[in-house]
C-alpha positions in Angstrom: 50.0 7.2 -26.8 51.7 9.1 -23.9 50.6 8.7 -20.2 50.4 11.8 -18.5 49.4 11.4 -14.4 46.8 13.8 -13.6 45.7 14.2 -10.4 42.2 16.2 -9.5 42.9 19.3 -7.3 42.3 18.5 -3.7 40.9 22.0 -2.9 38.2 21.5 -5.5 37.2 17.7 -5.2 37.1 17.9 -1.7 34.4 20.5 -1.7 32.3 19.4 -4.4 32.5 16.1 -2.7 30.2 17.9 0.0 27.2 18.1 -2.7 26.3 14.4 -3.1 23.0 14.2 -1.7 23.5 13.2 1.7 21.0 14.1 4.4 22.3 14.6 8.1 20.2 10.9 8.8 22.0 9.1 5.8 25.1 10.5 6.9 24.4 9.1 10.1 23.2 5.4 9.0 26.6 5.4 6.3 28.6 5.5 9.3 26.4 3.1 11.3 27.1 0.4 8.3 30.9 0.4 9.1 30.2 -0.5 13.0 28.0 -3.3 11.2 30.9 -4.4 9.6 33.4 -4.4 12.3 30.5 -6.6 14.2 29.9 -4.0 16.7 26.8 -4.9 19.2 26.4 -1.2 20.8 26.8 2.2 18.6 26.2 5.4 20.4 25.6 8.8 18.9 26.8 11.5 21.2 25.8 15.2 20.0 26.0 18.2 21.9 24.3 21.5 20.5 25.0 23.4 23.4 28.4 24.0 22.9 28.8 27.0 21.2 30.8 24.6 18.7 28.4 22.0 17.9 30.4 18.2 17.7 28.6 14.9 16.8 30.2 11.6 18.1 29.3 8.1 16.9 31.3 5.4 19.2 31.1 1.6 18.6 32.2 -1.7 20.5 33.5 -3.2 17.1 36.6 -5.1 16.1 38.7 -1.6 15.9 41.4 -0.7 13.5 45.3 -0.9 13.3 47.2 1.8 12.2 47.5 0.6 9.0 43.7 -0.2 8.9 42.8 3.3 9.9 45.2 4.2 7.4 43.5 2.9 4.2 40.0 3.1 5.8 41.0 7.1 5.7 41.8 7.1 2.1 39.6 8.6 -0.5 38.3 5.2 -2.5 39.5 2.7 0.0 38.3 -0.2 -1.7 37.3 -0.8 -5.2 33.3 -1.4 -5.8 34.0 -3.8 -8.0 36.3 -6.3 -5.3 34.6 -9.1 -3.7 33.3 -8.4 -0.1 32.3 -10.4 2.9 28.7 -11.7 2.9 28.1 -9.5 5.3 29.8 -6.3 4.6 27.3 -3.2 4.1 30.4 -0.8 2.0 30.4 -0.7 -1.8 32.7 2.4 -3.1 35.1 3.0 0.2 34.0 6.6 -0.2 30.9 6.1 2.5 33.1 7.4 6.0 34.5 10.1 4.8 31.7 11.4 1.9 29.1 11.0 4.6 30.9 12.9 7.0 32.2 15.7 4.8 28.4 16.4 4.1 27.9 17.7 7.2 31.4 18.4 8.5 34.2 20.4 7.7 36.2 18.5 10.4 36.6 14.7 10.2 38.5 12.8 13.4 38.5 8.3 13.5 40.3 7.4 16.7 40.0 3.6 16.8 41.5 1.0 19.3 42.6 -2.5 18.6 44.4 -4.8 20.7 45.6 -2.7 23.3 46.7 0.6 20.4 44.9 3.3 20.3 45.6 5.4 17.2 43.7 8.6 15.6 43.9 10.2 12.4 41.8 13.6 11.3 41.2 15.1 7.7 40.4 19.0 7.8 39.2 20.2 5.2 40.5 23.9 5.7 43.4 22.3 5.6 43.2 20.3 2.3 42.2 23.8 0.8 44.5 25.8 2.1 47.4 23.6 1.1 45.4 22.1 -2.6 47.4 18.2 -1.1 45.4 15.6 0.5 46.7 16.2 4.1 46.0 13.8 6.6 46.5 14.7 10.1 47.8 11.7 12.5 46.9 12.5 16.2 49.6 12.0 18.8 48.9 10.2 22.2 48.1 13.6 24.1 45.5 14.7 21.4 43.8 11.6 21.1 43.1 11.7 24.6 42.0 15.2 25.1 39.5 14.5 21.6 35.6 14.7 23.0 33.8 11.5 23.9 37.3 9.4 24.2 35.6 8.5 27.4 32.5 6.7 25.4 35.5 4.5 23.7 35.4 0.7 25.6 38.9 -1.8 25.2 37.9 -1.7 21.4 36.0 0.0 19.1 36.2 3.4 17.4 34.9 6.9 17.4 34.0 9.0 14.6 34.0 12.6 15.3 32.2 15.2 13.4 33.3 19.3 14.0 33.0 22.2 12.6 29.3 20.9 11.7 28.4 24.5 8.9 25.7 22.6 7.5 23.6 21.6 10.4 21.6 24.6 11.0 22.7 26.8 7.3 20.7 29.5 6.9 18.6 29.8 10.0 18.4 32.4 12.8 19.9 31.7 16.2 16.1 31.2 17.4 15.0 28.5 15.0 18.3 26.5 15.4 17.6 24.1 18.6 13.6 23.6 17.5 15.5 22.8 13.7 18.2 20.3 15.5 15.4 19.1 17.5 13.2 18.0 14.6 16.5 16.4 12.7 17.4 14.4 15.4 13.8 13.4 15.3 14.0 12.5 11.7 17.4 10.7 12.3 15.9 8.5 15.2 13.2 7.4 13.0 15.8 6.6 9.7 17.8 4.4 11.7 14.6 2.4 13.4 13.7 1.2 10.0 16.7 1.3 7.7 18.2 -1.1 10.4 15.1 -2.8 12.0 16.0 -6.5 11.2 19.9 -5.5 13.3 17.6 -4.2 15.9 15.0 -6.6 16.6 17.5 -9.6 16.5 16.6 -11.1 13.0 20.2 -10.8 11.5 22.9 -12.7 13.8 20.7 -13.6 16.1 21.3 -11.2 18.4 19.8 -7.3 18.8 22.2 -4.6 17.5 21.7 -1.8 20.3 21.5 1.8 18.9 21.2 4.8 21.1 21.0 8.5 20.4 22.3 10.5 23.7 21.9 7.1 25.9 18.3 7.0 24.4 17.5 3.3 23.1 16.5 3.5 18.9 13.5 1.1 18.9 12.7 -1.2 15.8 10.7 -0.1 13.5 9.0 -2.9 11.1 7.2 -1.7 7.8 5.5 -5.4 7.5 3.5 -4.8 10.8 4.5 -8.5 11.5 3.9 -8.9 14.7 -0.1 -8.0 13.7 -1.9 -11.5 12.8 -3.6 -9.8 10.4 -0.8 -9.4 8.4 -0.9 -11.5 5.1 2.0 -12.9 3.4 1.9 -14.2 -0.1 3.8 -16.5 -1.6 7.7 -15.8 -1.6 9.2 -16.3 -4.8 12.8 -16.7 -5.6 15.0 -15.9 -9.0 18.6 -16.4 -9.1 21.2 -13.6 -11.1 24.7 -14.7 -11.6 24.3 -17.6 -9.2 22.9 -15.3 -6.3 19.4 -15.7 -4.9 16.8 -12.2 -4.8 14.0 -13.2 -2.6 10.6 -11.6 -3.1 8.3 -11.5 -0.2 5.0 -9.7 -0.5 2.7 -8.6 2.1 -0.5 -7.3 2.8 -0.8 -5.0 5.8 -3.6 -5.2 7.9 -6.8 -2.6 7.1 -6.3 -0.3 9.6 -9.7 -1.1 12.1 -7.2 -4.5 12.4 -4.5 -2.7 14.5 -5.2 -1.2 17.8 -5.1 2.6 18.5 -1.8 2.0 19.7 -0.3 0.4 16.6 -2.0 2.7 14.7 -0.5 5.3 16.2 2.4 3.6 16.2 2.5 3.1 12.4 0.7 6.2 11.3 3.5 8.9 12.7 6.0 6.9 11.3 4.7 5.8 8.2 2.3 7.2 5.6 0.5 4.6 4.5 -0.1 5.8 1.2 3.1 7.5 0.5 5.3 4.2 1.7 3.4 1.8 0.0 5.3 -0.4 -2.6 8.5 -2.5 -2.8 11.2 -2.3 -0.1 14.8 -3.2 -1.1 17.4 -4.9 1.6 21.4 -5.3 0.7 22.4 -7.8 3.2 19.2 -7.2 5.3 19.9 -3.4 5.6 16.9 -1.3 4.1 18.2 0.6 1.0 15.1 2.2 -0.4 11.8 1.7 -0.1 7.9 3.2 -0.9 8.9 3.1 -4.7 6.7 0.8 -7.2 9.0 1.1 -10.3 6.8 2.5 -12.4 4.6 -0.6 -12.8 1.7 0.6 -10.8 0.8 3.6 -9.8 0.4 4.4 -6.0 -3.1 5.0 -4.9 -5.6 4.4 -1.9 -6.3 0.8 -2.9 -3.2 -0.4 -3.0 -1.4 1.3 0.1 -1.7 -2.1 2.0 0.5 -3.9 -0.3 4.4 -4.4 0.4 6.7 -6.4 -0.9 10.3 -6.8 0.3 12.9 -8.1 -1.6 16.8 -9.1 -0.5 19.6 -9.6 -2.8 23.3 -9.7 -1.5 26.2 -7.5 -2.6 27.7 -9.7 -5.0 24.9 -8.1 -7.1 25.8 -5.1 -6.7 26.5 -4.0 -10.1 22.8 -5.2 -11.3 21.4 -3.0 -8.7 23.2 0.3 -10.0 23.6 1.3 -6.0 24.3 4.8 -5.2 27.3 5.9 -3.2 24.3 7.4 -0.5 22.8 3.3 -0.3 19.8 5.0 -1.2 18.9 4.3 -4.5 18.5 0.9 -6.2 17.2 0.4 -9.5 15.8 -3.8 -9.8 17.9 -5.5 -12.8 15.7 -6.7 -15.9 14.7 -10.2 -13.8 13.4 -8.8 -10.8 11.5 -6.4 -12.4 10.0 -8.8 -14.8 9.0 -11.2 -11.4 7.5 -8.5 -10.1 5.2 -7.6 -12.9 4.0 -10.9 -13.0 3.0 -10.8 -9.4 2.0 -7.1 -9.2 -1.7 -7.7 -10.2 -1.9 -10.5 -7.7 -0.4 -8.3 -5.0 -2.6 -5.6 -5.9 -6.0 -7.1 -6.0 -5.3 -8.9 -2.7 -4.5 -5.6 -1.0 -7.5 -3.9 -2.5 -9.6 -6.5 -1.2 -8.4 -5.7 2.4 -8.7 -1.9 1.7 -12.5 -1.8 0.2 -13.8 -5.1 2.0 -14.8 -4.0 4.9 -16.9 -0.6 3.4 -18.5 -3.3 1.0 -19.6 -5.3 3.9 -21.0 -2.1 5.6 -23.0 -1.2 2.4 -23.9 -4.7 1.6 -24.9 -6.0 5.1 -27.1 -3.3 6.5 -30.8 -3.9 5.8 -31.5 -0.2 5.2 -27.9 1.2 4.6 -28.4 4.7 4.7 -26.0 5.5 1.5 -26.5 3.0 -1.6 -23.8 2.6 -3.8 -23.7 2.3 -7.6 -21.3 1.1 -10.4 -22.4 1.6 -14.4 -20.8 3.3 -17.4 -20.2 6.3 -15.6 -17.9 4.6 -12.8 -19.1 4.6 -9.1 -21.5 7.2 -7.7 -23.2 7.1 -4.0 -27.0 8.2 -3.5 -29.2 8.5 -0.5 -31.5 5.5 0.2 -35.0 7.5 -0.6 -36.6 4.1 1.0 -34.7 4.7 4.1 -37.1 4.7 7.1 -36.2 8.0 8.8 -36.3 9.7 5.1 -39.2 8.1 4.5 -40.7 9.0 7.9 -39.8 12.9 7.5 -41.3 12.7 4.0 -44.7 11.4 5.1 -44.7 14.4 7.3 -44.4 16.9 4.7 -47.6 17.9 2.3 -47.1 19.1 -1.4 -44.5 21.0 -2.5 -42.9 20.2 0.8 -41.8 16.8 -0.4 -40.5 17.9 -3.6 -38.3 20.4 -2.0 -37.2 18.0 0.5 -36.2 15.4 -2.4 -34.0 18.2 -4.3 -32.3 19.0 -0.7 -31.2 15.6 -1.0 -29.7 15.3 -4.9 -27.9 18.7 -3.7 -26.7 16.6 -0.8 -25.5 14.0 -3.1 -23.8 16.0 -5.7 -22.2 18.4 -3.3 -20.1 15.5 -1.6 -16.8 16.2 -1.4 -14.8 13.1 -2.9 -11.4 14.8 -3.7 -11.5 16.1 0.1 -12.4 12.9 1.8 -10.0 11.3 0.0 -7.1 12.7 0.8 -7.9 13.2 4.3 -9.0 9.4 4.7 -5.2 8.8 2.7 -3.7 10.7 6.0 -5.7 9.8 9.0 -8.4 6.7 8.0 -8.3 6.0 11.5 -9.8 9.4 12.5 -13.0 8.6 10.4 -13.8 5.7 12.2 -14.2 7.9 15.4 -17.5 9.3 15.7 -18.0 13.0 17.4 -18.1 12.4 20.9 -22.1 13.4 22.6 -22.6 13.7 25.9 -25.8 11.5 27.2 -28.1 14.6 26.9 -27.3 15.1 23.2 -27.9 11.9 22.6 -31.4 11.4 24.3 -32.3 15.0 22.8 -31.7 13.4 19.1 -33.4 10.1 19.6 -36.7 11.4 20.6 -36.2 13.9 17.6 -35.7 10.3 15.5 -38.6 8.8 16.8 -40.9 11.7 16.8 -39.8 11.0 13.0 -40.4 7.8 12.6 -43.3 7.7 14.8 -45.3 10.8 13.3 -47.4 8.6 10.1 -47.0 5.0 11.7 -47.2 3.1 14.3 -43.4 2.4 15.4 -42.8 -0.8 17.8 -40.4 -0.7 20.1 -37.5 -3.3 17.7 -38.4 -1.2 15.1 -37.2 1.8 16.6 -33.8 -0.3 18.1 -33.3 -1.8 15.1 -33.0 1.2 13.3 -31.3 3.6 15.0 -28.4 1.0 15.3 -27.7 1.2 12.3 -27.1 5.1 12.5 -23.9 6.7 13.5 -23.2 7.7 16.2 -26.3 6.1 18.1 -25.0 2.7 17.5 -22.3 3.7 19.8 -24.3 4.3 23.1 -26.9 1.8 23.4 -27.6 2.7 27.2 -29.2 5.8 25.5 -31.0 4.0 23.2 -32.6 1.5 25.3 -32.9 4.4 28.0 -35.2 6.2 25.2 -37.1 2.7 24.3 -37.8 2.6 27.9 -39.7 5.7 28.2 -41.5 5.7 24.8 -42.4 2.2 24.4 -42.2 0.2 27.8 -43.1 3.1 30.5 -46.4 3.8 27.8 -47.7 0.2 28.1 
């Protein structure tokens, strides 16, 4: 058979190597993994929109390169997936640096400095397509210098310069650009707080990997909602592939009246919890994808408590089928056997958590006001006809009166709107936890309404009265009101 060398076109491969997938915050975190890798402590991200020729700047205190280094780390397929890396190294295909920059970058410039050289090297991509030859530009002392943010650059490190950024505002009017660059900037802060939490907080080499966007510090951001008490972690199991260990860790997050309005907050603009529920993957503690169940459950409101997070190193690379992006990894045949064998455990535990505490609500009140019923049908909610202030209101009516009023309330019950409530209690549960806010007039206005009520066929004692309206929202949440109104009706009377 004859050998016959045939090379791709540069002019072609190098655009269509643009169309991967990346987003401008992947693009961002592929370079941050090669500052990881050079054991860098401080990366900076310098970007200025205001120039009429947007740049992007990522600078690094890391080991730096040689000429040589910078040499191959330019190269197109650097390294080869399949060679053995360092433990800790976060690269797989040698394509990351210059596929992640191409994405949103025409113009791609590395100036690194090691042991006292500084040397630079730029690929164009006009250039390459102009000439159709991989053309690498090597950047003499003078234009290294002059190169934006050279002054960021410590004794060592290296800077990777993006210009001639086309895609970071394609398509859009000159008005909408700065709120658009705004909003990704926004996005990218809050990629890189929890693709690289465990760098931030200090939990990988015990010590905290500083990140800052513009001299603005990137803050951790932990899925697990660890440092909540209420957090529950299960049992961490452990398979081995190929002699390496995958660790499974599943949690339960806390039910959300657990966290404070702050953490909720906190977690809540940051994280869906319904939408990121499910199984997060780490390659060498770095977050690779996440909020994904495999298929083996489906995501729903009972079970958006439940996380598990599971690490495997690179030597396993291959199992996971990683993605040049480090954004996709599919679990090989083991894990995803050891996590169908836990799944049901996970996902009873976190329903329990979700639903407890509305079955305590129902279950503990003495009159709830809504009863709730399971049978062949499913689950269904009705009023509680015994109720006292129903039962009150329909002493007070004569005849027909009362059989109207009891078809007002099965249109009540059939007219709630599940599907509605649902999917706003999936967004914001928090919000339904916060009752309408009444000033103290309002309040006293309603409760004489509710004892007027309750008082019309009976004789109503004064614990009677306190006893029930604390079990209504909102009264129960201004019981200065409520004893203000005893007071007056029951105590003032005697």
């Amino acid at each position: 058979m004859e050998k016959y060398t045939l090379p791709p076109r540069a002019a072609s491969l190098s655009e269509s190597m643009r169309d991967i997938g990346y987003s401008l915050e992947t693009a961002i975190a592929d370079i941050i993994d090669n500052s990881i890798a050079a054991n860098a402590t401080r990366i900076d991200i310098w970007i200025d929109f205001n120039t009429g020729q947007p740049r992007l700047g990522v600078t690094d205190n890391g080991s730096g390169l040689s000429r040589q280094e910078l040499l191959e780390a330019m190269r197109h397929g650097s390294a080869h997936p399949r060679t053995l890396r360092a433990k800790d190294d976060l690269g797989r295909f040698g394509l990351g640096l210059k596929t992640a920059s191409f994405s949103q970058c025409r113009q791609l410039t590395v100036i690194s400095r090691k042991s006292g050289e500084t040397v630079g090297a730029v690929w164009d991509l006009d250039t390459v397509s102009e000439d159709d030859e991989w053309v690498l530009g090597i950047l003499n002392p003078e234009e290294i210098q002059s190169s934006p943010y050279m002054d960021k650059l410590g004794k060592h490190g290296t800077l990777v310069l993006w210009q001639k950024l086309d895609r970071l505002c394609e398509g859009e009017s000159t008005a909408a650009k700065q709120d658009m660059l705004y909003e990704k900037m926004e996005a990218t802060e809050k990629h890189l707080a929890l693709v690289f939490h465990r760098y931030l907080s200090g939990e990988v080499r015990n010590r905290k990997l500083e990140v800052h966007i513009n001299g603005h510090p990137v803050e951790p951001f932990d899925p697990f909602c660890l440092n909540n008490k209420a957090t529950q972690l299960l049992p961490e199991e452990i398979i081995r592939i190929a002699g390496e260990e995958v660790r499974i860790q599943p949690y339960i997050l806390p039910h959300h009246s657990k966290l404070t309005p702050k953490e909720h907050d906190y977690y809540q603009s940051r994280s869906e919890f319904v939408s990121n529920q499910g199984v997060y993957v780490y390659r060498n503690n770095r977050l690779m994808a996440w909020g994904n169940w495999f298929r083996l459950v489906p995501k729903g409101e009972a079970t958006k408590l439940a996380r598990v997070r599971i690490d495997f190193p690179n030597a396993l690379d291959e199992h996971w089928t990683i993605d040049i992006k480090k954004s996709r990894a599919h679990p090989p045949y083991q894990v995803k056997e050891k996590l169908r064998q836990i799944i049901n455990r996970i996902v009873e535990q976190s329903t329990r958590v979700h639903s407890g505490r509305g079955r305590r609500l129902l279950d503990e009140a003495p009159d709830p006001f809504w009863l709730k019923h399971a049978d062949r049908d499913g689950i269904r909610y009705s009023l509680n006809r015994d109720h006292p202030v129903l039962n009150a209101f329909r002493q007070i009516l004569e005849g027909d009166e009362q059989r109207l009023f009891q078809e007002v309330l099965a249109v009540i019950e059939d007219s709630i709107p599940v599907e509605a409530i649902y999917a706003d209690y999936s967004i914001a549960p928090k919000s339904f936890d916060e009752a309408r806010q009444m000033e103290p007039e309002e309040v006293r206005s309603r409760l004489l309404m509710l004892y007027q009520i309750l008082s019309a066929e009976q004789q109503l004692d004064e614990n009677t009265f306190r006893e029930t309206v604390n079990q209504l929202k909102p009264f129960n949440n201004y019981p200065q009101e409520i004893e203000q109104v005893i007071r007056e009706k029951f105590l003032c009377a005697t």
